[in-house]
C-alpha positions as CSV (number, residue, x, y, z in Angstrom):
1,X,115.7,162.0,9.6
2,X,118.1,163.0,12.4
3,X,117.5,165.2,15.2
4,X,119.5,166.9,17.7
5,X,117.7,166.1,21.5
6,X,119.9,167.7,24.0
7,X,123.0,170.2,24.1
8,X,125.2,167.5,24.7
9,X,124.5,165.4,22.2
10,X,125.2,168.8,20.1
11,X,128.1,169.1,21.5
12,X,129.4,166.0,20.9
13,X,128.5,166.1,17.1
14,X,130.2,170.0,16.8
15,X,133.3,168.7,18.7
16,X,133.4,166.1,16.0
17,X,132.2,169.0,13.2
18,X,129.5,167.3,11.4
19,X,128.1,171.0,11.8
20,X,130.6,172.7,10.4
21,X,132.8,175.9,11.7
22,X,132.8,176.5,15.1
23,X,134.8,178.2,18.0
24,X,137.5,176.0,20.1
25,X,135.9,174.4,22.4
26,X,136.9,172.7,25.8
27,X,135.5,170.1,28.2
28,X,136.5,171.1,31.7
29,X,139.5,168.7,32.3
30,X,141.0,170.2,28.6
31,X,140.5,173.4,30.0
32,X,141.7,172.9,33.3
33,X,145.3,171.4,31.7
34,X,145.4,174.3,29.9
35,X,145.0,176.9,32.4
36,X,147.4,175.1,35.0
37,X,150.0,174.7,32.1
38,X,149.4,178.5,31.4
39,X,150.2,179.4,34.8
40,X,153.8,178.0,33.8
41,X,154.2,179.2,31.0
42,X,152.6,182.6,31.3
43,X,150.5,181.9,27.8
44,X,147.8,183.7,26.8
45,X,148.2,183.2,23.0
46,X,151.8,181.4,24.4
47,X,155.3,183.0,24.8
48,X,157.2,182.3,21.0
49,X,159.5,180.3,22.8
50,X,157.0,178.0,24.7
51,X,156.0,174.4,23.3
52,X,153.0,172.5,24.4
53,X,151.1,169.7,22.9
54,X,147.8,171.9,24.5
55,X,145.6,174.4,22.6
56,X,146.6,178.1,22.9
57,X,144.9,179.6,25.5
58,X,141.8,182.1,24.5
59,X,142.6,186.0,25.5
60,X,138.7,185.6,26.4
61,X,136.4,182.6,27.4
62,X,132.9,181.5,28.1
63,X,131.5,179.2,30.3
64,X,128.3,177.2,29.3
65,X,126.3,173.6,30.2
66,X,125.1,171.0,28.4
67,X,121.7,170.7,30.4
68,X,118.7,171.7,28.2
69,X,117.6,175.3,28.8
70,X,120.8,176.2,30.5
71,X,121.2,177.6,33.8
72,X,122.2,181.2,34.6
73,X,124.2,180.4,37.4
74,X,126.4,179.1,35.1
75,X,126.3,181.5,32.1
76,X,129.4,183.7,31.6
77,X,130.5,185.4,28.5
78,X,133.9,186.9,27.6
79,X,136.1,186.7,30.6
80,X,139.2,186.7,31.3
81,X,140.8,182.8,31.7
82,X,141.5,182.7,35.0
83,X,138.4,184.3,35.9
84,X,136.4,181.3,33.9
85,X,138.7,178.6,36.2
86,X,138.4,180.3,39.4
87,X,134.2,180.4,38.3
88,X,134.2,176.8,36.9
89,X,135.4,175.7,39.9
90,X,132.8,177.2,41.8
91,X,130.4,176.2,40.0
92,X,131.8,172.3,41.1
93,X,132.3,173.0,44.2
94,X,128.6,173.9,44.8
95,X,127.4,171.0,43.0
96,X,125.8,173.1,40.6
97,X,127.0,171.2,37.7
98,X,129.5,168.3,37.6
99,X,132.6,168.8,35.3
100,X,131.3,166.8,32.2
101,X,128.3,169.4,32.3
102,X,130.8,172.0,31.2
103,X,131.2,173.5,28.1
104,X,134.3,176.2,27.6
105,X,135.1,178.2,24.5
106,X,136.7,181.3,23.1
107,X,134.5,184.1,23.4
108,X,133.3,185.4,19.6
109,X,134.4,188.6,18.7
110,X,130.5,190.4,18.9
111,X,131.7,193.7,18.4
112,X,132.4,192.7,14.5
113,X,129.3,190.8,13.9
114,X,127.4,191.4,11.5
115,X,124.2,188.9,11.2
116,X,122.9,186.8,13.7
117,X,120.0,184.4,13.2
118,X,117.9,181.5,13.9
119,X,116.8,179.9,10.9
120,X,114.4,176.8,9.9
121,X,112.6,175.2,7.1
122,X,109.1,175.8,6.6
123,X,106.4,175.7,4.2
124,X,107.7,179.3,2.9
125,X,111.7,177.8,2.2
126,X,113.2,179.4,5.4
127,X,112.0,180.8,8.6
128,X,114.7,183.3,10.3
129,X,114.3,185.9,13.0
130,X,117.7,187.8,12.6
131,X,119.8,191.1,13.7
132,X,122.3,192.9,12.3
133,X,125.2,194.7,13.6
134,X,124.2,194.1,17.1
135,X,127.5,194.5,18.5
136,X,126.5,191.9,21.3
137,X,126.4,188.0,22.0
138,X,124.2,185.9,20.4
139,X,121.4,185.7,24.0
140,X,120.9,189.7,24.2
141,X,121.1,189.7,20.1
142,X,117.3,187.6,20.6
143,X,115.9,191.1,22.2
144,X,116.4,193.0,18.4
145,X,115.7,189.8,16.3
146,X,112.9,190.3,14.0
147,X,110.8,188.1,11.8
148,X,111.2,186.9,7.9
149,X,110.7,184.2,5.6
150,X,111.2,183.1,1.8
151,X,113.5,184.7,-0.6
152,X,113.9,187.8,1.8
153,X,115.4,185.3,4.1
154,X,117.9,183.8,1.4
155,X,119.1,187.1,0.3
156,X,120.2,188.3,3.7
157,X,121.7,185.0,4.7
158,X,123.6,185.0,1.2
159,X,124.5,188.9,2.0
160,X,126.1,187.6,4.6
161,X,127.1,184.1,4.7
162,X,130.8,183.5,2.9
163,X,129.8,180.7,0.2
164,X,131.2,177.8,2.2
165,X,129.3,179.2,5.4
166,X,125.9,179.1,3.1
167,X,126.6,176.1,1.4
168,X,126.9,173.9,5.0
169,X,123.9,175.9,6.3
170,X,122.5,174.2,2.7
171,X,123.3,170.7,4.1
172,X,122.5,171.5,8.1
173,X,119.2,171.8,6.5
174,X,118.7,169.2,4.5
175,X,120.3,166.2,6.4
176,X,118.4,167.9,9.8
177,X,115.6,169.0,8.0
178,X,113.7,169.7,11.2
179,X,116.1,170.9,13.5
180,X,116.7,174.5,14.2
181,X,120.1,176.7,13.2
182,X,121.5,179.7,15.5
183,X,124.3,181.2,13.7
184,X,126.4,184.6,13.8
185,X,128.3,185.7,10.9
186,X,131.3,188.3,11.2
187,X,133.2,190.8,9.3
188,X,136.6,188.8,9.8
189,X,137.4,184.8,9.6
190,X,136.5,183.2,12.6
191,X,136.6,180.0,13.8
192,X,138.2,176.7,13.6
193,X,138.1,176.7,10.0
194,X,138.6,180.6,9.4
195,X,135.0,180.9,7.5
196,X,132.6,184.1,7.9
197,X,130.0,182.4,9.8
198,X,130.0,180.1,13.1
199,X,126.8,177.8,14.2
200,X,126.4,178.0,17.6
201,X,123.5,175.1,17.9
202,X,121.2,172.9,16.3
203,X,118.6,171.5,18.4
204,X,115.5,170.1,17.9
205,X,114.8,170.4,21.7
């Protein structure tokens, strides 16, 4: 059976969506195209009149790394683009991390989230510690998550996972049957593929 080993090797199967929805993501010389094109063009979400074979430009970005565990030093959540450059580049410049450590996307919209979770298999069907209506990111969601199993589990992931949202959770399970699923769910499409619910990782590291 499969298994996820390290963030980038999660990274690399999301960018290529074997896990289903997911925010935009970047590599840092994507990211740094876009922001020097945007400085052109003046194109956060990008002036009507503008044409670029780029992505639009998140109103709001965060900076991650591929290394396992992370590194705070590198953490940043919801800022503003040219706050993530001007802190990626730092971040290079120091040698913390090296550009193809560098994970960008557009920040999730946490003040309409509505489940967040970490789910597994297990002897019981599903393992999940969850929170609802946290109104934060996923990391300070962990703080409020509490424990449940079985058919409880089901019935709040159905509650609220959109049916194609549950249905690849379905098949995240089965095909990584030991891997585990973070996930946040929303009151509004989100993602690349407009769905309710986004995976954030699977990792069976």
């Amino acid at each position: 059976m499969p298994k996820v080993r390290s963030k980038a090797e999660f990274f690399r199967l999301s960018q290529e969506m074997v896990f289903g929805n997911r925010l935009q993501q970047f590599g840092w010389k994507l990211f740094d195209e876009m922001f020097q094109d945007c400085r052109n063009a003046r194109c956060i979400g990008r002036e009507p009149w503008y044409d670029s074979e780029l992505p639009p430009m998140p109103e709001k970005v965060s900076v991650r790394n591929v290394l396992a565990g992370g590194d705070e030093r590198v953490q940043r959540y919801r800022l503003g683009p040219a706050f993530a450059h001007a802190h990626c580049v730092s971040l290079i410049k120091t040698h913390i991390v090296t550009p193809e450590q560098l994970i960008l996307d557009e920040s999730a919209p946490d003040h309409l989230v509505t489940l967040q979770a970490e789910v597994r298999n297990s002897e019981r069907f599903i393992d999940m510690r969850f929170a609802l209506h946290s109104g934060v990111g996923m990391r300070p969601a962990y703080a409020a998550m509490k424990p449940v199993s079985g058919i409880r589990a089901v019935t709040i992931l159905k509650e609220y996972l959109d049916a194609p949202s549950w249905d690849n959770l379905c098949e995240i399970l089965h095909v990584y049957s030991e891997s585990v699923v973070e996930l946040s769910s929303y009151s509004v499409p989100v993602g690349v593929l407009g769905l309710s619910t986004i995976i954030w990782e699977v990792r069976n590291y």
